[in-house]
N, C-alpha and C positions, 0 to 999 in steps of 0.2 A: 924727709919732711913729714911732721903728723900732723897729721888734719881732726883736727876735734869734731864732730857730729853731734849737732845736738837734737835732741827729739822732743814734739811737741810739747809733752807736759812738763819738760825742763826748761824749755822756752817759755811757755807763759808764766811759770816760777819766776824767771830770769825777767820778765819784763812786769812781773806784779801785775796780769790780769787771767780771767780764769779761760779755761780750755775753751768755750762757747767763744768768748769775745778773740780770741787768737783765730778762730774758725772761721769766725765774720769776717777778722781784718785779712787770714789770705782771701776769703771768697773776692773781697772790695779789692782784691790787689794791692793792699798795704804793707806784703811782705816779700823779702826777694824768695824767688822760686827754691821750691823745697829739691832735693835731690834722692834718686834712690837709690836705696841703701843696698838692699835684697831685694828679695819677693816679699808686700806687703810690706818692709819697713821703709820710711823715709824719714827724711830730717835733712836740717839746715845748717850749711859751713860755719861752724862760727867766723870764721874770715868774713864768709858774705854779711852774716849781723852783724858784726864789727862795721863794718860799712855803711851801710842799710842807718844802723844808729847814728853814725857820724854829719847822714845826709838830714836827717831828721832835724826840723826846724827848733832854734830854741826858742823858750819863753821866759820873757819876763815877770816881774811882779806883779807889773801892772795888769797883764794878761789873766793872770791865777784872780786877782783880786774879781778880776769883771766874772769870769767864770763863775767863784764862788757866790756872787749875789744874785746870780738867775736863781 
């Protein structure tokens, strides 16, 4: 079986936000736990973000609309 591993700056690539706000969302626990790799390297299953995304609430338009008028 291969396991893909992906690393930080490919993950916030992959979710379209920059490295700082990928930093906040593990501090706040908004990301499933990273795993490690080596010494010093870690990263995340993609299996688990495959998942992780799945759980992740959808939104509507109407949602987007209210956001964009704050």
């Amino acid at each position: 079986m291969y396991l893909k591993i992906i690393r930080p700056a490919e993950l916030a690539e992959l979710l379209s936000v920059s490295t700082v706000t990928l930093w906040r969302m593990q501090k706040r626990g908004e990301l499933p736990p990273k795993r490690q790799i080596s010494s010093g390297v870690l990263g995340w299953l993609y299996s688990d973000l495959e998942e992780w995304l799945k759980e992740r609430p959808l939104v509507n338009n109407e949602d987007i609309l209210k956001e964009l008028e704050k």
